[in-house]
Backbone bond lengths (Angstrom), bond angles and torsions (degrees), N, CA, C in turn:
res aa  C-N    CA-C-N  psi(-1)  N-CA   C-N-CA  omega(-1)  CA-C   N-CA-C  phi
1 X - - - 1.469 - - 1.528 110.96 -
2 X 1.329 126.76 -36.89 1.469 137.25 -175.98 1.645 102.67 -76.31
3 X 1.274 118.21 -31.86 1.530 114.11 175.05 2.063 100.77 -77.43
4 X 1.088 107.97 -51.37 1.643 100.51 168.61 1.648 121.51 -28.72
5 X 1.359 80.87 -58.31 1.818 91.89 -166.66 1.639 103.53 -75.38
6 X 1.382 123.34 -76.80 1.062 131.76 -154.50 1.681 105.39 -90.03
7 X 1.445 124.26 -5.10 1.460 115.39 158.57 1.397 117.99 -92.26
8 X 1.411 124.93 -23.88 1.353 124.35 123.56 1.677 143.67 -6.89
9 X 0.699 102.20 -66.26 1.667 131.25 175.63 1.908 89.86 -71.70
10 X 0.996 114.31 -52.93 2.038 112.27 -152.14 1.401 96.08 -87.82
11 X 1.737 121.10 9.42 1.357 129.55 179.82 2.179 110.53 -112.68
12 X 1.609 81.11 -31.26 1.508 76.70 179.48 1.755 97.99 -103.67
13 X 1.261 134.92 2.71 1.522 138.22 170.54 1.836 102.15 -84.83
14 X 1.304 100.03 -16.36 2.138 97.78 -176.45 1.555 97.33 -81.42
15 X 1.532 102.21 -48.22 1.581 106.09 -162.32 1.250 126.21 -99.89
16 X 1.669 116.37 -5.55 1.667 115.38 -170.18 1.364 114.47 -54.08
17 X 1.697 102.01 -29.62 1.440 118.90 -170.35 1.514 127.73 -77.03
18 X 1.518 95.58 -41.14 0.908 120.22 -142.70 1.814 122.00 -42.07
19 X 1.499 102.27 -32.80 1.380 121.19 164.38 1.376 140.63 -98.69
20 X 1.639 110.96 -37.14 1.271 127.72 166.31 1.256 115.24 -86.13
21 X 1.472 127.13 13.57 1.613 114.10 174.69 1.666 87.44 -108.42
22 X 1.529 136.15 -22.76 1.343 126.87 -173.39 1.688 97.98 -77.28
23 X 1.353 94.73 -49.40 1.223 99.74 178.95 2.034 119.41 -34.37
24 X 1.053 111.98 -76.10 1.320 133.94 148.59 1.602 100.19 -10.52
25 X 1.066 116.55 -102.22 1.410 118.83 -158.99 1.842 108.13 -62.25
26 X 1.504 130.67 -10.33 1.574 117.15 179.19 1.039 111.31 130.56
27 X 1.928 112.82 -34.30 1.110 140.27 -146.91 1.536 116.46 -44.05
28 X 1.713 104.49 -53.50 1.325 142.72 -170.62 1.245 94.89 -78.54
29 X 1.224 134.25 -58.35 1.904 121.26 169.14 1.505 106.44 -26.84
30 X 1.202 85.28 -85.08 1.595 97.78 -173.60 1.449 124.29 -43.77
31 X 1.687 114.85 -34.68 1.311 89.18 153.51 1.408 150.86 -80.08
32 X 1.558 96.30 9.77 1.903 107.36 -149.89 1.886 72.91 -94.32
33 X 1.263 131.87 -21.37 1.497 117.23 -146.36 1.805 99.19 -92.04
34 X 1.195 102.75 10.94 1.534 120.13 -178.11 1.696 101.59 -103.86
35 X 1.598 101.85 149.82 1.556 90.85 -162.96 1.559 97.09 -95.14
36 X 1.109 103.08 119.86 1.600 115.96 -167.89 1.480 94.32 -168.21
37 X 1.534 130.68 141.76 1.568 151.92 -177.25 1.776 95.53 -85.51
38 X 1.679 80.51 107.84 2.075 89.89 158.30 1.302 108.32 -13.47
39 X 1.600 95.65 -78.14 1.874 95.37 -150.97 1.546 108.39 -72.55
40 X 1.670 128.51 21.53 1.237 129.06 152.57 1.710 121.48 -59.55
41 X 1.678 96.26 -37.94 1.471 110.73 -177.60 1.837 110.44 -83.03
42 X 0.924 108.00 -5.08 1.828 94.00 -166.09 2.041 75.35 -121.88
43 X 0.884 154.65 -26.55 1.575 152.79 178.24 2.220 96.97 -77.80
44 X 1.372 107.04 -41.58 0.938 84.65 -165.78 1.862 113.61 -88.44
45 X 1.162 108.04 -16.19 1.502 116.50 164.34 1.430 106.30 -71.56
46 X 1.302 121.22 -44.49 1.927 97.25 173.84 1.519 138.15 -59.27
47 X 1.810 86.55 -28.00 1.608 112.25 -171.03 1.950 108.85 -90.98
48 X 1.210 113.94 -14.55 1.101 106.56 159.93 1.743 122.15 -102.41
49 X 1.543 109.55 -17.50 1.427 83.79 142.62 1.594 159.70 -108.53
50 X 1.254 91.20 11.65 1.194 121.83 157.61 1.398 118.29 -52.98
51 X 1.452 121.48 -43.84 1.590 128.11 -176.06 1.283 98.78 -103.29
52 X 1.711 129.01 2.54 1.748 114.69 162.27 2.006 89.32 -96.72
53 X 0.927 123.63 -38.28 1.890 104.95 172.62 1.687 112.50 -66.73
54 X 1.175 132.01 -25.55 1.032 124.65 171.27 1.656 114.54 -69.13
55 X 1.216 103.96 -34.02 1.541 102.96 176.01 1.492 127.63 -89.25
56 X 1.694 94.66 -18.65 1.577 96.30 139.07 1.231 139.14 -48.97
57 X 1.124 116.03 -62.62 1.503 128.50 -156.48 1.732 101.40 -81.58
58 X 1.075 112.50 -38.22 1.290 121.89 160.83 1.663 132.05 -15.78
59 X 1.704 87.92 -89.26 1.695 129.39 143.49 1.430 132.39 -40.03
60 X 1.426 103.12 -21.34 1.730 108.93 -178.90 2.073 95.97 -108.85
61 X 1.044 97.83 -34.36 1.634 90.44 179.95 1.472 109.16 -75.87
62 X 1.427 118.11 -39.73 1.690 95.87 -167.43 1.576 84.10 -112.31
63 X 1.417 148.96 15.27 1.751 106.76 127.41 1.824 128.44 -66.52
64 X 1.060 115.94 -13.70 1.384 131.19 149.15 1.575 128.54 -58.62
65 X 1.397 103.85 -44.65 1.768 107.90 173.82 1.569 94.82 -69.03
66 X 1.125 119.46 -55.43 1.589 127.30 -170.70 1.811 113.93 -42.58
67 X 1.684 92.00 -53.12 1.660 94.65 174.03 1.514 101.09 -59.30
68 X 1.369 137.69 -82.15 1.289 128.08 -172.45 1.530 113.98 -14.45
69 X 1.585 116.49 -59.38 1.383 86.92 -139.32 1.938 91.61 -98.67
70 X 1.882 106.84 11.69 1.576 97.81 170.08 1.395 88.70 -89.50
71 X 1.278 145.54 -2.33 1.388 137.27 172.97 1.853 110.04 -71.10
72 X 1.039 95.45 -64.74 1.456 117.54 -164.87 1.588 123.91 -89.89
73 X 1.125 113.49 -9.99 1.391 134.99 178.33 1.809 125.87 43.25
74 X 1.537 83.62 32.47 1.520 99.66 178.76 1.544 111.67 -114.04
75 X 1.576 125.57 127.66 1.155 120.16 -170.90 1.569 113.79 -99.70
76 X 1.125 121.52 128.41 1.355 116.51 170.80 1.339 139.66 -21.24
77 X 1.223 141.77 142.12 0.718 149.82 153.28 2.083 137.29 -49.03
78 X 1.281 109.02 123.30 1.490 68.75 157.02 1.491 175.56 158.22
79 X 1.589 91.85 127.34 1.512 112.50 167.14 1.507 92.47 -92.09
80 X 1.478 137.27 -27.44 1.710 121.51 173.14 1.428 121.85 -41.36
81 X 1.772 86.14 -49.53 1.714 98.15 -176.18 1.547 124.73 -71.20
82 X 1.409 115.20 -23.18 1.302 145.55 175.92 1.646 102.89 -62.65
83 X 1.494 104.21 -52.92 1.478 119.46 176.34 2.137 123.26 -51.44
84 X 1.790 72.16 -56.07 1.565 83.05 177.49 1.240 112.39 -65.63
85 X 1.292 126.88 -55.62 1.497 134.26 -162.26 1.485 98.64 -52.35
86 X 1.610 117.13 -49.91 1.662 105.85 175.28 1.312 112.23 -64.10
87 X 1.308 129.99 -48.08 1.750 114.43 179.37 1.322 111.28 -65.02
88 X 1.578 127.32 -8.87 1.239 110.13 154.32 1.340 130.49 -57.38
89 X 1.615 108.07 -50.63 1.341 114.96 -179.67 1.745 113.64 -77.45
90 X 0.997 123.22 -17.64 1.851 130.86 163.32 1.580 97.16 -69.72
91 X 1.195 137.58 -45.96 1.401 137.42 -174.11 1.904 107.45 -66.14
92 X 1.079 106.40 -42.62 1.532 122.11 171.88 1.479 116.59 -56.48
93 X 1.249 104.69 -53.16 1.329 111.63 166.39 1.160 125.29 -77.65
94 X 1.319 147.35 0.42 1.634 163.53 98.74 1.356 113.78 21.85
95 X 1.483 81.50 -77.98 1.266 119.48 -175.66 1.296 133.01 -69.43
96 X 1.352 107.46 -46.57 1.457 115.54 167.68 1.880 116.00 -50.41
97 X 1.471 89.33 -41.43 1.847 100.93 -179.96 1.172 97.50 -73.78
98 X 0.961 166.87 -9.64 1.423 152.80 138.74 1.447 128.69 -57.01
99 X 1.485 101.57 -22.97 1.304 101.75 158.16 1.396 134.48 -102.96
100 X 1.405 114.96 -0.04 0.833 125.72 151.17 1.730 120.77 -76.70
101 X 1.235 127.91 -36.07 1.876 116.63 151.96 1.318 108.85 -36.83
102 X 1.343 104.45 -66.43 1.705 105.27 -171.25 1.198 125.98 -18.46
103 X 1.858 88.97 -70.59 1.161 101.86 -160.39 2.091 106.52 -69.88
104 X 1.206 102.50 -42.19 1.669 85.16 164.38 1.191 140.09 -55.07
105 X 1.231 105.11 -15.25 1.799 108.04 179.51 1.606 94.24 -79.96
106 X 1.669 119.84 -39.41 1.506 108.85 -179.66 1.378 124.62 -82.33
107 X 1.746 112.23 3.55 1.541 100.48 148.41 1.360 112.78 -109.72
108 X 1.274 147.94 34.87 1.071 160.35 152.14 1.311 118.18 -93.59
109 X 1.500 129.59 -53.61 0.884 121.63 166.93 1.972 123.67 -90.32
110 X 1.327 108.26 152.78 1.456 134.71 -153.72 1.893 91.79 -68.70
111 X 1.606 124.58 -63.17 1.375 110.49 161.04 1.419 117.50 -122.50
112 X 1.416 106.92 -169.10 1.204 116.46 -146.10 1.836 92.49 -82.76
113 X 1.289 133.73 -43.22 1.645 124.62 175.27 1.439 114.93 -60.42
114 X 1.029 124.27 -18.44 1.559 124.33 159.44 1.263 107.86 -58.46
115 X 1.739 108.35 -69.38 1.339 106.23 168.55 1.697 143.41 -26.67
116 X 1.179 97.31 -41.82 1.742 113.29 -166.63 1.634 83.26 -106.40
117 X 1.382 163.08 -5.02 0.997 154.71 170.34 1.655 103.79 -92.45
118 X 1.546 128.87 -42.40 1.437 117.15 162.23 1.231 114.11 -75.61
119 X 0.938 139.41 -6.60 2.105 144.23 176.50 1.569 88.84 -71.04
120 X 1.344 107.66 -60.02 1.795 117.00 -155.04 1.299 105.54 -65.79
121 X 2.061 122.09 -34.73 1.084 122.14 -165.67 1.900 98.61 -78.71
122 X 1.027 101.24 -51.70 1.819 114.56 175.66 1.727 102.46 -42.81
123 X 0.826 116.86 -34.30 1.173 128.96 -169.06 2.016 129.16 -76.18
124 X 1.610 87.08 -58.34 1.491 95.56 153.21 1.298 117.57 -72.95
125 X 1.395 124.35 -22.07 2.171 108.88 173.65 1.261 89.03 -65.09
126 X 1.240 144.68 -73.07 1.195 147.96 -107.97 1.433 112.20 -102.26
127 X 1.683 124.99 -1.58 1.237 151.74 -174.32 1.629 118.95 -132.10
128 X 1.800 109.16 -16.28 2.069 100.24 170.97 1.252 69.61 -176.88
129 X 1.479 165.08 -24.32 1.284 109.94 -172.35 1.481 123.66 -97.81
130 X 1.456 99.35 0.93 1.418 111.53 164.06 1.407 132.55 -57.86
131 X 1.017 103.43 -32.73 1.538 110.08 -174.49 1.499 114.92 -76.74
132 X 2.043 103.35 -27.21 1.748 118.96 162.85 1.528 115.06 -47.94
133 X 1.487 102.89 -47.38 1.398 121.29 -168.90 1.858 105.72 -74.92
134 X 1.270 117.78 -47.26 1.522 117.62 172.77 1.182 92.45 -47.57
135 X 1.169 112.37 -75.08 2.068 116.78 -154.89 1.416 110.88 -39.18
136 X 1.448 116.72 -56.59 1.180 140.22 166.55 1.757 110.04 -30.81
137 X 1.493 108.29 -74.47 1.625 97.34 -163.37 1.855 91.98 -84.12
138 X 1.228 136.04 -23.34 1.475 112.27 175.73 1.512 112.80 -67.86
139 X 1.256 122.04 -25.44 1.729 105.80 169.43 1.522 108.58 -88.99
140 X 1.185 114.19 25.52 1.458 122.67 160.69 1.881 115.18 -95.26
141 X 1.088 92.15 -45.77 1.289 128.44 -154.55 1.735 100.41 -78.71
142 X 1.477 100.80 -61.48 1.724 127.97 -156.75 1.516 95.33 -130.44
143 X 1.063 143.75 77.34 1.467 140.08 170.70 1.297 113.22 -83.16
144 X 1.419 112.32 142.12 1.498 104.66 -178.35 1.678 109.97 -152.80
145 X 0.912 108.25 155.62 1.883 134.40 -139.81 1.505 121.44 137.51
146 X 1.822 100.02 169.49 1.714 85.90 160.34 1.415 75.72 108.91
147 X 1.834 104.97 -165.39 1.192 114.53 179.92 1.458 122.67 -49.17
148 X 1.324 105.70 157.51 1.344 106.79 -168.81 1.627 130.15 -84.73
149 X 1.710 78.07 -34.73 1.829 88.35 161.15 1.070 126.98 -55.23
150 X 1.613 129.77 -37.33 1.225 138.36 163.01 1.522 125.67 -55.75
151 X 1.543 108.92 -32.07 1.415 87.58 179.88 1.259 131.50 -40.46
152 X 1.615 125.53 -55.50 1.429 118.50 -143.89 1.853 100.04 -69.05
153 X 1.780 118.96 -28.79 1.012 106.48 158.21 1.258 146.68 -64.34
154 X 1.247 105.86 -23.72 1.696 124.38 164.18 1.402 125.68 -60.06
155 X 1.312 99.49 -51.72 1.967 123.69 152.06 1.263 116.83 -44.44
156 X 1.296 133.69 -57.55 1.224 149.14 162.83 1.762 108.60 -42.34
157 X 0.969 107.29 -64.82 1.465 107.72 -174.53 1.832 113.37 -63.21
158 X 1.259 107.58 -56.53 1.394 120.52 169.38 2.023 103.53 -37.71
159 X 1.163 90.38 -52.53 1.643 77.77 -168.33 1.657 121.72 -84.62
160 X 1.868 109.53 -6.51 0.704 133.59 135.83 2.050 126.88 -31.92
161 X 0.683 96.49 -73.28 1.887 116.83 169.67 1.617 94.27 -55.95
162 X 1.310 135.96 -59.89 1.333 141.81 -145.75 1.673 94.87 -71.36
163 X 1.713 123.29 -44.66 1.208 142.63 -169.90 1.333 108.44 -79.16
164 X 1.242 114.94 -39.99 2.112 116.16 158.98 1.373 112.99 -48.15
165 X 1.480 103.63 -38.32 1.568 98.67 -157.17 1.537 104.64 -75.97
166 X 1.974 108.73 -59.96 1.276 131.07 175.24 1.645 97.02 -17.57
167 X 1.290 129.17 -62.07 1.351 140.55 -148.69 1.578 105.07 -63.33
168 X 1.281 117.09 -20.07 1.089 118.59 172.49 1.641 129.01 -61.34
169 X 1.616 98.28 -26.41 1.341 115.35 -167.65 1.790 102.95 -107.98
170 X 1.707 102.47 123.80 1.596 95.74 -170.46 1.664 118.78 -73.58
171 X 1.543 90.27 -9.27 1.849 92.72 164.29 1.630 117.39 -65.06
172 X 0.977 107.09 -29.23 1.421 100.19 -166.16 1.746 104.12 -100.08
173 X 1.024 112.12 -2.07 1.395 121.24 -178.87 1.665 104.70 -93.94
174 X 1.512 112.22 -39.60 1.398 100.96 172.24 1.520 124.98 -85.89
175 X 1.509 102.21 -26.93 2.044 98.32 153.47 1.846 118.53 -40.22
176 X 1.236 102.73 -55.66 1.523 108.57 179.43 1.408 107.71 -54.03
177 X 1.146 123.79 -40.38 1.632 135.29 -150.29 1.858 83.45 -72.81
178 X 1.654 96.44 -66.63 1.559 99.08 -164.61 1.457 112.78 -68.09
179 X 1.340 129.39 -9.38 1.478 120.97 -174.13 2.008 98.30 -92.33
180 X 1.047 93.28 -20.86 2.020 88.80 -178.84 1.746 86.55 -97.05
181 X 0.976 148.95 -67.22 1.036 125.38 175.60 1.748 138.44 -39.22
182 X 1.290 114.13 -7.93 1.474 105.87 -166.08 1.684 86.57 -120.84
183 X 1.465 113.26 -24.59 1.562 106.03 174.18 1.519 107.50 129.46
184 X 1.481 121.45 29.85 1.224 151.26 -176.44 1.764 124.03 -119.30
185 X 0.920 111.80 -1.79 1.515 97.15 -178.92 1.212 153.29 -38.24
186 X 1.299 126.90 129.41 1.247 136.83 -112.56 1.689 93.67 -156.85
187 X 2.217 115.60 74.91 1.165 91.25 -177.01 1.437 95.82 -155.31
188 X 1.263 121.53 -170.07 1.621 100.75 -148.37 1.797 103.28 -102.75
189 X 1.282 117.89 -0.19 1.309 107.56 160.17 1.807 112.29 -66.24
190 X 1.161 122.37 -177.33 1.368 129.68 -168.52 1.707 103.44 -140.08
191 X 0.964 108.30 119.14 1.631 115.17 161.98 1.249 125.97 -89.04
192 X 1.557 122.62 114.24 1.143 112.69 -178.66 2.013 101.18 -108.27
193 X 1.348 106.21 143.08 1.092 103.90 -178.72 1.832 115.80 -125.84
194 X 1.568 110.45 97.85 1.827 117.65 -151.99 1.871 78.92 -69.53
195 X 1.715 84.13 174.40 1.308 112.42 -165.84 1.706 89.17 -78.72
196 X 1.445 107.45 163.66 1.559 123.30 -179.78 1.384 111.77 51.35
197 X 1.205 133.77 13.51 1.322 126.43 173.90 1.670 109.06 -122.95
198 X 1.516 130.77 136.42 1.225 139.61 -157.93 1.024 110.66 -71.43
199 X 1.278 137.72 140.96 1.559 141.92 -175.17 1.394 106.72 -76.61
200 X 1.537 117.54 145.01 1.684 111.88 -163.98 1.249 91.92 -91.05
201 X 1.442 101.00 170.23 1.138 127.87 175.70 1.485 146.09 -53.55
202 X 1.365 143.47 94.05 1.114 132.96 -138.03 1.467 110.82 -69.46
203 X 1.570 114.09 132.53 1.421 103.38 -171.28 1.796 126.17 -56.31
204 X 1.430 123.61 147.02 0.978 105.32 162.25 2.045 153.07 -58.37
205 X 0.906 141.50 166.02 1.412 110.16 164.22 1.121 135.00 -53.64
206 X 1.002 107.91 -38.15 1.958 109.23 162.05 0.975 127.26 -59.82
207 X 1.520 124.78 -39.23 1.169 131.73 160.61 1.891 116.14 -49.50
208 X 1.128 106.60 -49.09 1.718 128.17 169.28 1.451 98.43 -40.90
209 X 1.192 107.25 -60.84 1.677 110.76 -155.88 1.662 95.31 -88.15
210 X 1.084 133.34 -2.54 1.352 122.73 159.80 1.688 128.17 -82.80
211 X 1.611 80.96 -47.90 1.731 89.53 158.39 1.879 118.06 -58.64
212 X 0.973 101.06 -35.64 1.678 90.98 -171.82 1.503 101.93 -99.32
213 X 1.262 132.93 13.80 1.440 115.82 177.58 1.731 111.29 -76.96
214 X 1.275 124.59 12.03 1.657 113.43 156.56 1.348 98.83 -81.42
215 X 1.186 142.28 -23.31 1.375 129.36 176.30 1.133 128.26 -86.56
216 X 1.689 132.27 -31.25 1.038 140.41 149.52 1.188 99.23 -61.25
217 X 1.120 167.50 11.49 1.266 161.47 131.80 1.536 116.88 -49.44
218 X 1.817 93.88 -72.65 1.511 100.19 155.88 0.925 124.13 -51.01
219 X 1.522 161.02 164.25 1.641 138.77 -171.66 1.320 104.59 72.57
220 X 1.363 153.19 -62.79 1.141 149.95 172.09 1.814 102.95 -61.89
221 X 1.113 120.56 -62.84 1.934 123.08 -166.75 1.548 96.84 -45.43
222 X 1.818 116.45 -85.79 1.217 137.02 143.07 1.941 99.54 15.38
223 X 0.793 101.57 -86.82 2.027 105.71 -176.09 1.160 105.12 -49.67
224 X 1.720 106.87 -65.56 1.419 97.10 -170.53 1.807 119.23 -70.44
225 X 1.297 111.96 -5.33 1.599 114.63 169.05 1.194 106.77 -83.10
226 X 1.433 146.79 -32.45 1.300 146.83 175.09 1.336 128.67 -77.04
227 X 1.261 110.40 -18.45 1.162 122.28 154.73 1.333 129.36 -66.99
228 X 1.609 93.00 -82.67 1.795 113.25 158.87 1.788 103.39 -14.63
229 X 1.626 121.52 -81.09 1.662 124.36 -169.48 1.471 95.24 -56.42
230 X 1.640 129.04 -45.06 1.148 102.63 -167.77 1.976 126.42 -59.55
231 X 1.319 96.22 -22.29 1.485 102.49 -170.68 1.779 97.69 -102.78
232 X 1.156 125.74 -27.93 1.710 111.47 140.51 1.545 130.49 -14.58
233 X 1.567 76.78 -94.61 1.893 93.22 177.48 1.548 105.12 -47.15
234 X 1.340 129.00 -56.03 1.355 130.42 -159.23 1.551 108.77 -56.26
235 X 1.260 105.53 -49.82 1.715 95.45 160.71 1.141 158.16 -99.01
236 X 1.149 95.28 29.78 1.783 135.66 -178.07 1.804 91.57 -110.22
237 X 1.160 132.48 -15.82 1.209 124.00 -149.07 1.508 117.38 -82.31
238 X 1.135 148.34 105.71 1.411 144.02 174.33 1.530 104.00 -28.45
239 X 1.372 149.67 114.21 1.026 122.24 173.15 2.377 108.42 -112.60
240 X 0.893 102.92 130.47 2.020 108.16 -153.51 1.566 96.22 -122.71
């Protein structure tokens, strides 16, 4: 949840700027008048921060694995390590797509508080006000009450609609990703498990990463569209 929120944030704080604050001050004139290829400048601001969030997320997960197990004196497992190492690299890619929004809103937009004001607005749908907006159009959509027999299908469907929508938003797609990946899953079927009979088997990681590949999907398009427009527009761009 702390990589959601606050690796989030350390993706649109690398890139809001990244173009419209040079822009702004001359900066970007002056460098374009040097013989060096446009799309050196809009490739090389994505690609270096891309490899400072990767070395984040990196660095913040296994000084964390490290505290655990000098805490606890139990060493991983591993399918743990197998586990982590992929939500490392799903966490990387998080992140990177966030800086890739950024950074398009800061060659799209003219300055840099525009910039960091559409990052922030993109940012809060896509992290709590989404879930207002699911709730909202599935009891539009899927309402449920009334007889009683009906609920659990009514329930079912409603949260059904709520889980279409969520999917839209790559925050909520990489919560899912990391809670079935680390050994948490978090999905809209329901397991019931009757008395005297053995609890099944916890899925494997592959299994994980099959179930969640509509979301790594999402998270993958998202990047590669924010990127892609960002280095579009950027060299199409009047630069004055």
């Amino acid at each position: 949840e702390k990589i959601a929120i606050v690796g989030s944030l350390l993706g649109i704080a690398i890139g809001f700027a990244a173009i419209s604050q040079e822009r702004d001050s001359g900066l970007l004139i002056t460098l374009l008048t040097h013989p060096i290829f446009r799309d050196s400048v809009i490739n090389g601001k994505l690609a270096a921060g891309a490899c400072a969030l990767t070395f984040a997320a990196f660095t913040s997960i296994a000084l964390s694995l490290t505290t655990v197990i000098t805490l606890t004196g139990v060493a991983p497992t591993g399918d743990e390590i197998a586990r982590l190492l992929t939500f490392m690299g799903i966490s990387s890619l998080y992140l990177i797509m966030w800086l890739g929004v950024s950074v398009l809103f800061s060659v799209m937009m003219r300055d840099t508080t525009s910039s960091l004001l559409a990052s922030i607005i993109t940012w809060l749908v896509s992290t709590d006000l989404i879930y207002s907006i699911a709730s909202l159009i599935a009891t539009l959509i899927a309402p449920f009450g009334g007889v009683i027999t009906h609920k659990e299908v009514e329930w079912k469907r409603h949260f059904e609609v709520m889980r279409a929508i969520t999917r839209f938003s790559p925050t909520c797609c990489y919560r899912d990703i990391a809670h079935s990946v680390l050994g948490s899953p978090f999905r809209s079927s329901v397991i019931v498990i009757e008395p005297g009979k053995p609890q099944p088997t916890p899925p494997s990681l592959l299994e994980c990463l099959a179930l969640s590949w509509p979301e790594i999907t999402v998270i993958a398009v998202v990047l590669i569209a924010a990127f892609a427009a960002s280095y579009v527009l950027f060299m199409r761009q009047e630069i004055r």
